[in-house]
N, C-alpha and C positions, 0 to 999 in steps of 0.2 A: 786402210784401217790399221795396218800396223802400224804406222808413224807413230800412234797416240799412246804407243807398250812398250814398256823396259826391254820386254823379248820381242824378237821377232816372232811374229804369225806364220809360221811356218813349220811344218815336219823336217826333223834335222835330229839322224844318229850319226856319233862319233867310233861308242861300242858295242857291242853285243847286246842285249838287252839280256835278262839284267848285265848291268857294267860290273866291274871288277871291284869298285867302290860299294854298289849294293849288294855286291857275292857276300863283301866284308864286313856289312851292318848286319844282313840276314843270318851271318853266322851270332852274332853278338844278340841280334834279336831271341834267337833260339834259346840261348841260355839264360835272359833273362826272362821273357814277357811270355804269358800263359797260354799253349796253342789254343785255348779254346777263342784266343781274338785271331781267328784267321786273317791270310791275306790274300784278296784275287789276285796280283801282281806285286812279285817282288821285288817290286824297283822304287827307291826308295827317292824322295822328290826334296828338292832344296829350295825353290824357288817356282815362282810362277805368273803368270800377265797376262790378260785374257781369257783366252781359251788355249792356252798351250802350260805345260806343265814343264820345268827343267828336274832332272833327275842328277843325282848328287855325280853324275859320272861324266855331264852336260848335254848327257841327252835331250834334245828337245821333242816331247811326246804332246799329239792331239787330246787331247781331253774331253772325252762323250758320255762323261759319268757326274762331273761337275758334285764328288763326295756324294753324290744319291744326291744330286739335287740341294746342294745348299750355296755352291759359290755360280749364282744363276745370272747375275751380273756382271761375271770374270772375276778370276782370281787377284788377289792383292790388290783391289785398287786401291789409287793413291786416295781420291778423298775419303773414305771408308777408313784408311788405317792412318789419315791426319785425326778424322775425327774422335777417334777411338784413344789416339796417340795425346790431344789434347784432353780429353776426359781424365784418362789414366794421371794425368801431370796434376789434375784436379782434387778428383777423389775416384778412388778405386773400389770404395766400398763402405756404405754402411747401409744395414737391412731394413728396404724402404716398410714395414711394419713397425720398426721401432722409430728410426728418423727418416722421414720420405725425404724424395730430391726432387725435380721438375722431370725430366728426362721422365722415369716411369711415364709421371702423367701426360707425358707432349706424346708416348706410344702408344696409351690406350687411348687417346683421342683423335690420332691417326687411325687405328684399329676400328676406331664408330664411325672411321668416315668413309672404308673403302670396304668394311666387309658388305657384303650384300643387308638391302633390307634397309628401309626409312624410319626405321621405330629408334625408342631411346634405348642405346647400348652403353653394356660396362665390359670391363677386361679385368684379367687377373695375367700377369706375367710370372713365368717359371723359367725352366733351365731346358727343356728337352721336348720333342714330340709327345715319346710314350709319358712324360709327366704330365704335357700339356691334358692328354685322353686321359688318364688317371684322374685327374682334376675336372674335368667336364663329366665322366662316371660321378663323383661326388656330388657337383653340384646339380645332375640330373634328378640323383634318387635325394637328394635332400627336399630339392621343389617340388616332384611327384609324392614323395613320400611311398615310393615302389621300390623293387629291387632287379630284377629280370635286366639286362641288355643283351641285345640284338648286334647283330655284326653280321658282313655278309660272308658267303662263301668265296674263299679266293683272295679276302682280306689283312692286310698288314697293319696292325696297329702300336708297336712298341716290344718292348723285349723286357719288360720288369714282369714280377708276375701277374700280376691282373691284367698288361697290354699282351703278352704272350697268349692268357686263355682268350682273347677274344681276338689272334691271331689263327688262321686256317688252317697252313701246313704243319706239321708237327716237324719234319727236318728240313733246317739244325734247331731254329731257336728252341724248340718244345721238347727233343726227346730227352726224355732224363730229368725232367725242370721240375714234375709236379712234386705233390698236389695243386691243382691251381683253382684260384676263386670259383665258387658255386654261382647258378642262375645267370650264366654268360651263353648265351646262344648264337648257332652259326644259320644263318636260312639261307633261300637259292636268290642268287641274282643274274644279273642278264649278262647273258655272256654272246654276241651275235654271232662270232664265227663259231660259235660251237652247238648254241641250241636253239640257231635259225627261229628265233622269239620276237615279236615286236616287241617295243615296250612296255606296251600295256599287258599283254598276254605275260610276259615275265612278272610284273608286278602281281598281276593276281595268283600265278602261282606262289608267290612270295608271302604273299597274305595271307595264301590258306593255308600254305604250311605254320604260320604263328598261329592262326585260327586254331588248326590242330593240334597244334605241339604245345603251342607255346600261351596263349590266351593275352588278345590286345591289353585286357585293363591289369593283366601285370608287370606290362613293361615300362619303365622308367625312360629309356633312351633307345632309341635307334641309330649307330654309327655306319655311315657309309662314307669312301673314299670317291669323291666325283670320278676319279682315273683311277683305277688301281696299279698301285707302282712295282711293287714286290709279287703284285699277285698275275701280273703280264701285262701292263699299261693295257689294262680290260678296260672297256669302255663304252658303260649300257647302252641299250639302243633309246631311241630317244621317247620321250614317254615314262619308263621307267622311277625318274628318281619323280618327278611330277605327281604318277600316283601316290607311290611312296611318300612324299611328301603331304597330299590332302588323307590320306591313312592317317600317320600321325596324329593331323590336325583332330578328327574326329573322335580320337582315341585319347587323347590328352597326353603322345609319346611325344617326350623331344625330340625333335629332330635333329640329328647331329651333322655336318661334311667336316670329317678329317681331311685338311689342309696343309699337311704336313709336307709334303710333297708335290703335291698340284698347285700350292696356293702363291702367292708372290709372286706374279706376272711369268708364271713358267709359262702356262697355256695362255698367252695371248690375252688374259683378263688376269683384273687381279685374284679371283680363284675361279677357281676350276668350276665351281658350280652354277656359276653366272653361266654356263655354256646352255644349261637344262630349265632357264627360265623358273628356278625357286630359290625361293628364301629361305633358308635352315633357322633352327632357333638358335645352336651354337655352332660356333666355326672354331675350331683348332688350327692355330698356325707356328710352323718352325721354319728349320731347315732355312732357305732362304731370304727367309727377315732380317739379317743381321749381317749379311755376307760373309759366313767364316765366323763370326763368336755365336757362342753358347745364349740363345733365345728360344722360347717359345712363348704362345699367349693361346688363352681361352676367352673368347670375344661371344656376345648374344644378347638378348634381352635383356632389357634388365631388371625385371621383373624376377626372369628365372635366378639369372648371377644372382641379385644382391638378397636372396632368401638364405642365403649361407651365414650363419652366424659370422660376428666376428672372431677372427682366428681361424675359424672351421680351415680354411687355405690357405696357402702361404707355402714359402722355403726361406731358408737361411739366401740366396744366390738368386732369386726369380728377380728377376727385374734390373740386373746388377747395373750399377751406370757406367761403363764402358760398353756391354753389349747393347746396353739404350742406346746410346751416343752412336754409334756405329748403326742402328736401325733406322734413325732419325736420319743419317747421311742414305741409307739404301732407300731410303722412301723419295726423297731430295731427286736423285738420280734416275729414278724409275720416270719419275713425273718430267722432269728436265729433257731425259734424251728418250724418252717416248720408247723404253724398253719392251712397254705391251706391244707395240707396232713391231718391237722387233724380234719377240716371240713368234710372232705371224707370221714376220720374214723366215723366219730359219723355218717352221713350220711350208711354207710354201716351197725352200728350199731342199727341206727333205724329201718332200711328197714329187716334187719334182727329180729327185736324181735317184732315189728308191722305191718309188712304189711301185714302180713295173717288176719288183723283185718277184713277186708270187706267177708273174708267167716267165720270166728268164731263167728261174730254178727253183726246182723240182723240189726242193727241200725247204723254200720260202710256201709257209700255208696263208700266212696273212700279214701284212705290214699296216698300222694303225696308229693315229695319235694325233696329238692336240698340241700348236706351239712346239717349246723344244723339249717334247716330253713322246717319243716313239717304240714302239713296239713291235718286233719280226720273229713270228711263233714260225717255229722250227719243225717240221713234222716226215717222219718218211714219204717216200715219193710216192706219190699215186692215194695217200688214205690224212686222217687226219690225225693218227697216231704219233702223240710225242716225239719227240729225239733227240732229250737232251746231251747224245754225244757227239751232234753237230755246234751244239752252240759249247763244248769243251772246246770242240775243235778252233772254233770260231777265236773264241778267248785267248787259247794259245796262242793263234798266230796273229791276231791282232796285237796282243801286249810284247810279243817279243819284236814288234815289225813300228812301234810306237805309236800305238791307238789305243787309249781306255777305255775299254766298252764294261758295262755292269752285265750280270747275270739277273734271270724274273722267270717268272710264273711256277705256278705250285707246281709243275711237274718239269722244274730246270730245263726251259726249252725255250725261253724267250728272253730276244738279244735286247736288251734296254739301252737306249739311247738317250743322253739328258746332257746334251753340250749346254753352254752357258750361251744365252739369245744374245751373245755378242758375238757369235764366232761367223767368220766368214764364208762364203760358198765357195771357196776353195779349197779351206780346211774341209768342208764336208767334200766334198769331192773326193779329195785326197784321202781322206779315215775311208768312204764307201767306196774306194779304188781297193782298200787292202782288205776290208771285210771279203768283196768280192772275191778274191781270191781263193778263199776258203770255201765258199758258195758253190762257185763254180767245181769245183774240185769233189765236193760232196754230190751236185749232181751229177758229178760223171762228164762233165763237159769240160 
């Protein structure tokens, strides 16, 4: 597999992590750029091919974080940054509202062919995730003519302020943020290693709390995340979004899956919700669309989409044709080398070399996930209480040892895994040889 990457496939330090080069950005960082944009890892990256990252210092570091999910097809590739590279030489910009170009339209028609669901679909193209859910809130309560949304517990939807309130954990994105929008509610969802629920039994708790609290015929939309990514690759038991799902239907709530993270061949399908056997009314997709440029898109009915006046949506940037251009080559690629097949693979290949993790140590409560989208909740030994100062541990000596791993779940205890489904089971090997370490050492072994 390396033959076909600028870099070698391979773990390869030169210096200390961080290097002497990123000691010397991090000091320049400091005095210009605002700490409230933290960083998990001070090491600062020049280049990168695959699944492997080089750091300004030549480090060559694993990569299990793939930006949260967005270079899910490897970094830099070459046909992605021709196609992008010939757009640019084209036109870089004019806002397809005032003068359209083809692109936009060759992405939303891509968009009605792979989201879930046989009906006639339209798209709207933006810039971001949390813009993408900002703009499906719009278009919800314009077609209901309601206002109420729904979100679930343990849910990540965005950092502007309307995606924030219909975000769970309050730290960091929320403390300090408000006031934030009215009539956004959080209800229970299924969470199996913790409230030993089938699917259906969590759904009906779920209903009755809107029953109670909230009142079906005032809700405009229901947002769920097929995986929850920020909130511990949680991952209802099966049943679950199904009922949820015929709920909706009978209620006249739209039914949403944020795809922001699960969707674009992470989990082994082209989204996440294709795993639960339903059809949502709208799909939010980012993150991985574009491989590395600035997309998102609101895909559904169309029915619902096109009740939005003209104008009602839009950006100066939604749809820009270089990040088309570059979408149109990730969709090409996905289909060409049969990257859902190789979602699966790495998915086969994690569950094979970590999931024995919950009986080899003591501090592994549950390993779980879909494709290359994984989760190992961190808990003290013997109960199933939190412990997020195994997964600091975890962090530090992973990133000074050249493995990226993300931080997850609302109670900072869950190691997130999200390599690009082109990395090889060596690389995984090799990353889950140095996590181990820390494991081991946490249990006492």
């Amino acid at each position: 597999m390396s033959d076909k990457y600028s870099v070698p496939q391979e773990r390869k330090l030169v210096t200390a992590l961080p290097g002497p080069k990123s000691v010397e950005l991090q000091e320049r960082r400091l005095r210009a750029v605002s700490r409230g944009a933290g960083t998990l890892a001070n090491i600062y990256m020049d280049r990168g091919a695959g699944a492997i990252l080089v750091d300004v210092d030549g480090n060559q570091i694993i990569d299990l974080g793939c930006g949260i999910g967005v270079t899910t097809i490897g970094h830099a590739n070459d046909e992605v940054a021709a196609a992008a590279a010939a757009q640019a030489a084209k036109l870089t910009h004019t806002l397809f509202t005032v003068t359209p170009y083809e692109n936009y339209v060759a992405v939303a028609e891509k968009l009605a062919e792979i989201t879930p669901g046989d009906f006639e679909k339209r798209s709207i193209l933006v810039n971001t995730g949390a813009e993408a859910v900002e703009n499906a809130v719009k278009i919800a309560r314009k077609f209901t003519g309601r206002r109420a949304i729904v979100a679930l517990d343990h849910a990540f939807h965005g950092r502007t302020n309307l995606t924030m309130a219909m975000t769970y954990r309050p730290w960091p994105e929320r403390a300090g943020m408000g006031p934030f929008p009215g009539e956004i509610y959080s209800v229970p969802t299924s969470y199996p290693y913790r409230d030993g629920l089938t699917g259906e039994e969590a759904a009906e708790k779920t209903i009755d709390y809107i029953n109670t609290h909230i009142g079906a015929t005032e809700i405009a939309a229901f947002f769920i995340e097929p995986i929850q990514g920020d909130g511990g690759i949680v991952i209802p038991a099966p049943g679950f979004f199904k009922r949820l799902s015929e709920f909706c239907t009978e209620n006249g709530i739209v039914f949403v899956s944020d795809e922001i993270q699960a969707g674009i061949a992470r989990t082994g399908a082209w989204y996440g919700i294709e795993h639960h056997d339903v059809v949502p009314d709208l799909v939010t997709t980012a993150k991985g669309i574009a491989g590395g440029f600035p997309l998102a898109a609101v895909t559904g009915r169309a029915d619902i989409m096109d009740s939005v006046q003209p104008g009602g949506i839009g950006g100066t940037f939604g749809g820009n044709p270089v990040s088309t251009a570059a979408a149109l080559a990730v969709f090409d690629l996905i289909e060409r080398d049969d990257l859902l097949g190789e979602a699966r693979r790495v998915e086969k290949a994690l569950r094979a070399r970590i999931g024995d993790w919950p009986t080899r140590f003591s501090v592994v409560g549950d390993v779980r996930g879909k494709g290359a989208m994984f989760g190992v909740e961190l808990v003290h030994p013997g109960t199933t209480t939190p412990y997020p100062e195994a997964l600091t541990a975890i962090i530090k000596h992973a990133t000074s040892n050249g493995v990226i791993v993300l931080d997850a779940g609302s109670w900072d205890s869950v190691l997130r895994i999200m390599p690009s489904v082109v990395i090889s089971e060596a690389l995984i090997d090799d990353a889950a040889s140095v996590i181990e370490e820390t494991l081991a050492a946490l249990s006492g072994l």
